[in-house]
GUMI-460551 format. One record per residue (C-alpha): x, y negated, z negated. Coordinates in steps of 0.25 Angstrom, whole numbers, padded with zeros to 4 digits, always signed. Layout:
# GUMI-460551
XYZ...
# end
This chain:
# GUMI-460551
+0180-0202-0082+0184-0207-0067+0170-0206-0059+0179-0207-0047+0184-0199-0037+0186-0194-0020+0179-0183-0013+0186-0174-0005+0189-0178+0010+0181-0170+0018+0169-0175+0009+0172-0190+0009+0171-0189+0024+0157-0186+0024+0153-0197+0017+0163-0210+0020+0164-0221+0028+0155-0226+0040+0140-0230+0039+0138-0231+0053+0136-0215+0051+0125-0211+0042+0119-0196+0044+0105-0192+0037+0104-0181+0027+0090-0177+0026+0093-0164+0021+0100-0169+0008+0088-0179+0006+0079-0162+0006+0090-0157-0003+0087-0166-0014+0081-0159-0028+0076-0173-0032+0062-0179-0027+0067-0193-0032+0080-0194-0022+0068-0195-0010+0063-0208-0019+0077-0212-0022+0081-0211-0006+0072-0222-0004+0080-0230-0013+0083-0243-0005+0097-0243-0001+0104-0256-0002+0108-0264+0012+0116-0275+0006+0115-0285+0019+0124-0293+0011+0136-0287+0010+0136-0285-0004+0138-0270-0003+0149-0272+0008+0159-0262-0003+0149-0250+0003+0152-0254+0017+0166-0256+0017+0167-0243+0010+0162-0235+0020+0169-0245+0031+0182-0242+0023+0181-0226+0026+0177-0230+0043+0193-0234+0041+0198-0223+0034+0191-0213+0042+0195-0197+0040+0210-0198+0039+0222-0202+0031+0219-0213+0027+0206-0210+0019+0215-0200+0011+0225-0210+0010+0213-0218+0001+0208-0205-0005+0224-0201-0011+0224-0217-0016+0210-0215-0024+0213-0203-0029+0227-0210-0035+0219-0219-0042+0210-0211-0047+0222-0200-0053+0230-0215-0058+0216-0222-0064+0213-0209-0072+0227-0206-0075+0225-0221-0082+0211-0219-0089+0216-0207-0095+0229-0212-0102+0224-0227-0104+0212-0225-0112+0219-0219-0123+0228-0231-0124+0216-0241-0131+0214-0236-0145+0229-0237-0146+0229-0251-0140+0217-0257-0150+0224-0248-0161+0237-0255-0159+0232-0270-0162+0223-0263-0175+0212-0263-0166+0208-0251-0163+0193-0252-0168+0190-0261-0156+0191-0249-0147+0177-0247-0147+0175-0262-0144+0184-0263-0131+0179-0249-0127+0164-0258-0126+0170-0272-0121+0177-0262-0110+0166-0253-0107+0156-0266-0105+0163-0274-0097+0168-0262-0086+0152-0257-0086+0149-0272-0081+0161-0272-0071+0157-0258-0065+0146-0266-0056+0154-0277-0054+0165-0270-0050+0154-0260-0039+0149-0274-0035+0162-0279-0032+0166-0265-0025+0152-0266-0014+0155-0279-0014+0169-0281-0010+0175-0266-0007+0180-0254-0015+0196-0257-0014+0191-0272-0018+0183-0265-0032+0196-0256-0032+0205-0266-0032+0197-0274-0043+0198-0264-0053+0213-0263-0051+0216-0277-0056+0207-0274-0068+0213-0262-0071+0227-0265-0071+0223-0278-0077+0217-0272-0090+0231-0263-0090+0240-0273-0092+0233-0280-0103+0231-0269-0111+0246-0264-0110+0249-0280-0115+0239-0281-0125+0242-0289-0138+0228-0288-0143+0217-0280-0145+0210-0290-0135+0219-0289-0124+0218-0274-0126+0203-0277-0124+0204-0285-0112+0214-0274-0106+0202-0264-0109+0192-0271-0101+0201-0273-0088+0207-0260-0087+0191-0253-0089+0187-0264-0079+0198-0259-0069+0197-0244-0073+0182-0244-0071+0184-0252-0057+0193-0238-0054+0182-0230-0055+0169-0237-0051+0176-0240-0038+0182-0225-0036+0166-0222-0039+0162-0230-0028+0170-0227-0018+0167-0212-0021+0153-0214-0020+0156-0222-0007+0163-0208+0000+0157-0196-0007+0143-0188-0004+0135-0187-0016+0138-0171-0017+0154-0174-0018+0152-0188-0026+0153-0180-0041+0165-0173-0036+0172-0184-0029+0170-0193-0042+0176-0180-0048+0188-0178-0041+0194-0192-0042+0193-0191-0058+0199-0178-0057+0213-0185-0060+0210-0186-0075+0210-0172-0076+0224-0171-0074+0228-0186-0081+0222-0183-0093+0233-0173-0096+0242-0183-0090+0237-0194-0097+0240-0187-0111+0254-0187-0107+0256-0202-0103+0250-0207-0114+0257-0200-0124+0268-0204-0117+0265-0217-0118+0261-0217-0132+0251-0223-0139+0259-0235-0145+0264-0236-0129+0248-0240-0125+0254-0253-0117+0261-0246-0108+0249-0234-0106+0241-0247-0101+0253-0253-0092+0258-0241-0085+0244-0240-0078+0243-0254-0074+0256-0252-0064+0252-0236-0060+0237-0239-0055+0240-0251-0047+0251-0242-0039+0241-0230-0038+0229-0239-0034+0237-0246-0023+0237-0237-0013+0220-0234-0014+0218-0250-0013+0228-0250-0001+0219-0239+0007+0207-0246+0002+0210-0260+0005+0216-0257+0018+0205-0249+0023+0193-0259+0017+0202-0270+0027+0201-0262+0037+0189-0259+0040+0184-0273+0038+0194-0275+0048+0189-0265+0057+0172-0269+0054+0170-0256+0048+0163-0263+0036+0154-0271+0047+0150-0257+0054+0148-0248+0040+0139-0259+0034+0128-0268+0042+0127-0276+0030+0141-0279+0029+0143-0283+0043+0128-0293+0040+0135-0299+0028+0150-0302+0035+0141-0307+0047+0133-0318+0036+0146-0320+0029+0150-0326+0045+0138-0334+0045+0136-0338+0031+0150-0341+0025+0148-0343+0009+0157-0351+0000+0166-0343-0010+0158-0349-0022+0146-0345-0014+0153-0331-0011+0158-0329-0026+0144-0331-0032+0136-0321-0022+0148-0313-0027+0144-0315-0041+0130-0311-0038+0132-0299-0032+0140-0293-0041+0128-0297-0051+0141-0304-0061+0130-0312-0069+0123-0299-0074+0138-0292-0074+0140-0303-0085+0127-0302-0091+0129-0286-0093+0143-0286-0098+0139-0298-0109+0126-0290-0113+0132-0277-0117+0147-0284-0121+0138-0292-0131+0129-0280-0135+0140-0269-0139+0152-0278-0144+0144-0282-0158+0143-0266-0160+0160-0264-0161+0160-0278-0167+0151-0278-0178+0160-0271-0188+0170-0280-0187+0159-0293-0187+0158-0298-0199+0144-0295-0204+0144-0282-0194+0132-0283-0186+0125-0294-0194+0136-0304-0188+0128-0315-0180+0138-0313-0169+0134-0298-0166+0121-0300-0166+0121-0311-0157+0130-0303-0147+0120-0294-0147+0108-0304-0146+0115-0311-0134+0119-0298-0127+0105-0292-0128+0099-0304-0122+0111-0305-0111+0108-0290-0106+0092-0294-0105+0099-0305-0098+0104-0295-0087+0094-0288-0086+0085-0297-0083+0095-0303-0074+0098-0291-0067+0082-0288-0065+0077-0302-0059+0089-0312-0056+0102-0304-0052+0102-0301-0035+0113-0291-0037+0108-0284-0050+0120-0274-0058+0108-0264-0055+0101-0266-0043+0086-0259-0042+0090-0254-0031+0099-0243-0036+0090-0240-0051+0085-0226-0047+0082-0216-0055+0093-0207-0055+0103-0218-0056+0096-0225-0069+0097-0208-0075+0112-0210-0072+0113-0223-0079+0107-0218-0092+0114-0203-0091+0128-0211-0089+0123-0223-0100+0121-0211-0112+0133-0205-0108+0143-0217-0109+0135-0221-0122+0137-0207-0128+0150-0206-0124+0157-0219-0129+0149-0218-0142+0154-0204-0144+0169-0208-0138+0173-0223-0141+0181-0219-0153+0182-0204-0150+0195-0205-0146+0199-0213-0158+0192-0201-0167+0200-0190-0160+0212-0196-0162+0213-0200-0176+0206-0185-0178+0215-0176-0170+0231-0174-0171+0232-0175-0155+0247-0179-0150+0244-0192-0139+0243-0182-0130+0233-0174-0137+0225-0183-0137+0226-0189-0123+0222-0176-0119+0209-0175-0127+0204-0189-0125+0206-0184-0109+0197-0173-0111+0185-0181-0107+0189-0188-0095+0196-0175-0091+0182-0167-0093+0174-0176-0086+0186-0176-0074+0183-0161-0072+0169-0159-0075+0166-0171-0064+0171-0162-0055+0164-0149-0059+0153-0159-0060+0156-0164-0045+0157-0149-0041+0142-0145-0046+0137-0157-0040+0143-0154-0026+0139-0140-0027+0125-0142-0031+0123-0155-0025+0114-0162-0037+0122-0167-0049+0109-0167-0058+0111-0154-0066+0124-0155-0068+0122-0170-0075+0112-0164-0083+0123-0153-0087+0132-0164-0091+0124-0172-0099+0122-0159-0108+0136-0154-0109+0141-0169-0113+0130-0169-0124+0137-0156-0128+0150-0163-0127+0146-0174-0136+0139-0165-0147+0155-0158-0148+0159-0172-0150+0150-0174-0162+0153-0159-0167+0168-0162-0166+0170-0171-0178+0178-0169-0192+0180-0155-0195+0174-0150-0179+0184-0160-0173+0196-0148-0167+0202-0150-0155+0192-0141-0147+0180-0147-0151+0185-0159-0146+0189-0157-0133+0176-0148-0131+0168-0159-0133+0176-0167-0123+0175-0157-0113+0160-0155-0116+0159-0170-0114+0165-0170-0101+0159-0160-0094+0145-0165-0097+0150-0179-0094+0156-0176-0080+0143-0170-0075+0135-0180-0081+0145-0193-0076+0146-0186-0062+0129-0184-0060+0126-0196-0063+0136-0203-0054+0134-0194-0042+0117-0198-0046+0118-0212-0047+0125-0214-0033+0117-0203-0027+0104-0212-0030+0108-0225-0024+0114-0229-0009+0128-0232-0006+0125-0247-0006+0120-0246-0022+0131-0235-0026+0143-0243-0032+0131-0250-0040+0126-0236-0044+0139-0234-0046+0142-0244-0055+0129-0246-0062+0131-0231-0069+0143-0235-0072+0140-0249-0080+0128-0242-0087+0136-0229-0090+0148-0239-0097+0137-0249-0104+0134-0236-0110+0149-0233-0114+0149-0247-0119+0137-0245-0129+0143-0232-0133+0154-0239-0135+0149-0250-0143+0141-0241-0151+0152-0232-0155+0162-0245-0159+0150-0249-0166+0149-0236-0175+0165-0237-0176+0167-0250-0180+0156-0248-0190+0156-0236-0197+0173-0233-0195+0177-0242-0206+0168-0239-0217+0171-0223-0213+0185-0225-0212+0185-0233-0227+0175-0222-0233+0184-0212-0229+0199-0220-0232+0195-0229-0245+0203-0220-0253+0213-0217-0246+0217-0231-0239+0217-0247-0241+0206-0254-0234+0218-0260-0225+0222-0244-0222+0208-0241-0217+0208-0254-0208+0219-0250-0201+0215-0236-0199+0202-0241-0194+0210-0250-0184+0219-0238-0178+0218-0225-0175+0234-0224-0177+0232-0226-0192+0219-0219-0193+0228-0205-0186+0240-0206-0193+0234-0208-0206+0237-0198-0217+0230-0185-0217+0220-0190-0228+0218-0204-0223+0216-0196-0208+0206-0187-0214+0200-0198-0219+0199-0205-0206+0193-0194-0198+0181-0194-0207+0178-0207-0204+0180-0204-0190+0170-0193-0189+0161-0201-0201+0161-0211-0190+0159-0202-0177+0152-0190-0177+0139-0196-0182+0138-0210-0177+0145-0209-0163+0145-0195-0160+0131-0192-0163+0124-0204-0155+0134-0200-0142+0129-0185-0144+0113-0188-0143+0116-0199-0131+0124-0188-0123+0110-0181-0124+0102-0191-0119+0107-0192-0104+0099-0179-0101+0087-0186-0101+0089-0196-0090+0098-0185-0084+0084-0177-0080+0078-0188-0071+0090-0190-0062+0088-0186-0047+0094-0173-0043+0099-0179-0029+0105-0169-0020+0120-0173-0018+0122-0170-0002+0131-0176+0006+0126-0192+0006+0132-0202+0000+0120-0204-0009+0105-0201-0012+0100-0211-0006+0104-0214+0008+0105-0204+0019+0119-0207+0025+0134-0200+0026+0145-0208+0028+0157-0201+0036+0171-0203+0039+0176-0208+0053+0185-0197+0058+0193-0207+0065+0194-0222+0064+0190-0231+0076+0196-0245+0072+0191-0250+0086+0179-0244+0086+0177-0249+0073+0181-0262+0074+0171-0261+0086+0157-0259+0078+0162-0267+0068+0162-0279+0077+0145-0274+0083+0142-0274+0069+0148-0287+0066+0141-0293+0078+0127-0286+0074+0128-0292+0059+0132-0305+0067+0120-0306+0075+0111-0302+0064+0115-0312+0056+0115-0322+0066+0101-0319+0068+0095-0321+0054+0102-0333+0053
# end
């Protein structure tokens, strides 16, 4: 699901822009139902006197510019483009990779792409935060973009399984860019009382695509996949044009115009130094490569990349497990994520997970959001792969069902949003949604061989994503309510790199089980009815393992739910449990009208924009971080 969305107008314009006007709250800090956010509040809030959050500052700089009019709908119609087009492309693209591994006989490498991609996009999600506080939002944006469409065009002119491969990983890097970056920016303009909501309302377009989406790609067919792939990468550079216009032109702006300089001392200290202290671009691109902490992104993404791949790689090792090259994988990754660790805790200056931001409500987040992903992509990996060859579902059909989750999760979110707005705590309705999806996940096991209709199914979908939605939306709302603006696209992303190392073991464990027990369940079932050769191939597709004959079929779903119910389906049930338990020590925060838990401050909207009064005290606070830094030099 998309955790990215706008607020309404009127909202956004009590929390956006200048930080020259900062009002207390003292009676929000009284409302709070939680003893710990008076402990929490004294959480040190992160003054970066070197620039290195200047993303913060020129995002609320870029909403000085914009000011209450046209212009800042203008951008709020472009976003909300990309968020209907990006869905609109998640929802159709998706269904197109078993059919592209399938048609190069591949199709039991789903599960390790779906591990290599999930990996690498959880190690890009802090670089790609980083490079957002580091540069600015449209920079981040634009980013994403290139990956994006990038990953497109090879997969539409793959000749491989590999190039498939490769395609994967761009178009997750880009796709995931789209949504950290529409979180962030979210986070920078929303109170915490409208933040669920808002996140609520820019997923709502998959709603309405996942019905279109059935359409297009039975439309495109599946023998048609290339062009599934192509069509997007010429649609979402058009749609995305004219939000990376808005956002480009008003970031130039208010550079132009200082407003950076006057929303942020710290920016206005670290242009000043930059005067005084000009750096060479080796120097330049080597503090770069500190800040964004690339030695430990390297470090993590090796670790985990050399832990899980021997678990979808085993069976087809010769030896299995005993093979001196899975163990040694394993071995070396081991030691590489001690490496990091021990990195990350004594050497690194700009840790992945600074101290700073490891509270106690955000470390609960982490391990409800971790169990989740780990459940769910045990249970869901080949669940797709299971319906189809089970159920006789046109293209459509099946389109349909395997949109049922992300369309669930779309309009839960905003029941979810709804309550937390309401109540103004999101705690409660977390604890809800953790129950209901374990619900969900206990139909998943019921519905297997004989139990497997069409309405258990779907209801255990539904169950699913309406546990899931108010589970997602609590922790996101929890874990940027208990760290200050400066920390909140690492919070941010954090979450997010922890929730998808979570999916990546899940992943890894579910191709694990598949590649292992499949093809002797598939043979014990098959031996007397087809060659070794027969059994290969069905194996290899799910094409051949569908449109088998009604014997060899019947014989196929056995193995299916021999291979299923009790080795994935089990495991992911009892894990959906688990996140109750951290679930209970989370803060209750009171969602007021702040931008977070932590600082007391409210950002507004300019009524009117000023360019010369602007320009004014921009120039005063130029000339005050000029002196200041004269002085310590």
């Amino acid at each position: 699901m998309a955790t990215s969305a706008q607020a309404a107008h009127n909202v956004v314009a009590n929390q956006t822009a200048s930080a020259l006007s900062q009002t207390s709250s003292l009676e929000e800090k009284a409302a709070s139902a939680d003893a710990e956010k008076t402990v929490e509040k004294n959480h040190p809030v992160h003054e970066d006197l070197n620039g290195h959050n200047q993303g913060v500052s020129r995002i609320e700089a870029l909403y000085v510019v914009f000011g209450k009019g046209w212009k800042i709908w203008g951008l709020y119609l472009s976003i909300a483009l990309i968020a209907y087009v990006s869905s609109l492309a998640s929802n159709t693209i998706y269904v197109y990779l078993p059919f592209a591994t399938s048609s190069f006989g591949e199709h039991s490498t789903l599960g390790t792409i779906t591990v290599v991609t999930s990996i690498i996009a959880s190690v890009g999600k802090p670089f790609i935060a980083k490079i957002a506080d580091l540069t600015s939002r449209p920079h981040a944006y634009l980013y994403s973009l290139v990956a994006y469409v990038l990953g497109l065009i090879i997969l539409a002119s793959s000749t491989s399984v590999n190039a498939v491969a490769a395609g994967q990983v761009f178009y997750t890097i880009g796709n995931t860019g789209f949504d950290l970056v529409l979180t962030i920016i979210l986070g920078d303009i929303t109170s915490l009382e409208w933040r669920g909501m808002s996140q609520a309302i820019v997923a709502s377009p998959y709603i309405v695509n996942a019905f279109i989406a059935g359409y297009i790609s039975s439309a495109v067919s599946l023998e048609g996949w290339r062009w599934g792939y192509g069509m997007f990468a010429i649609i979402l550079p058009v749609c995305t044009s004219p939000a990376l216009y808005i956002l480009f032109w008003a970031d130039m702006k208010a550079q132009k115009l200082g407003a950076v300089s006057i929303a942020s001392p710290a920016y206005a200290l670290n242009e000043a130094a930059k005067l005084q202290d000009k750096k060479s671009w080796s120097a330049s691109l080597l503090e770069t490569l500190v800040i964004i902490d690339g030695l430990g992104l390297v470090l993590l993404g090796f670790a985990w990349s050399l832990i899980l791949l021997p678990f979808t790689l085993s069976a087809s090792a010769n030896g299995g497990w005993k093979n001196a090259s899975m163990l040694a994988m394993e071995i070396i990754g081991i030691l590489l994520l001690i490496t990091f660790t021990l990195y990350e805790f004594y050497w690194a200056k700009f840790p992945l997970m600074p101290k700073r931001v490891m509270n106690r409500t955000f470390l609960c987040c982490i391990a409800i959001d971790f169990l989740y992903y780990l459940s769910g992509y045990i249970q869901s990996t080949y669940y797709s792969s299971y319906v189809y060859v089970i159920r006789d579902w046109s293209t459509r059909e099946y389109t349909f069902f395997l949109n049922t989750l992300g369309v669930g999760l779309c309009f839960f979110s905003l029941i979810a949003g709804g309550l937390q707005r309401y109540f103004h705590n999101y705690k409660w309705v977390q604890l809800a949604g953790i129950c209901m999806r374990a619900i969900g996940m206990g139909l998943v096991f019921l519905a297997t061989g004989d139990n497997a209709t069409d309405v258990n199914l779907v209801m255990a979908q539904v169950m699913i994503s309406l546990g899931g939605s108010f589970s997602v939306i609590g922790s996101q709302v929890a874990s940027q309510a208990s760290v200050p603006h400066a920390d909140m696209a690492t919070a941010i992303s954090l979450l997010s790199l922890w929730t998808g190392v979570g999916g990546s073991i899940g992943s890894a464990i579910s191709a694990a089980i598949w590649t292992n027990k499949m093809p002797g369940n598939l043979e014990n079932r098959l031996q007397d009815l087809l060659p070794a050769a027969n059994i290969t191939a069905i194996y290899g597709s799910l094409t051949d393992a569908r449109f088998s004959s009604a014997e060899v079929r019947a014989g196929v779903i056995e193995a299916y739910d021999d291979t299923s119910k009790m080795y994935l389906y089990l495991p992911a049930l009892i894990l959906a449990i688990l996140p109750l338990i951290p679930g209970a020590f989370t803060s209750n925060f009171y969602l007021g009208t702040q931008q977070n838990a932590i600082e007391d401050k409210e950002i507004h909207l300019t009524e009117e924009v000023d360019d010369a009064e602007l320009a004014r005290r921009a120039e005063e606070a130029k000339r005050a971080a000029a002196e200041k830094v004269a002085h310590a030099h």
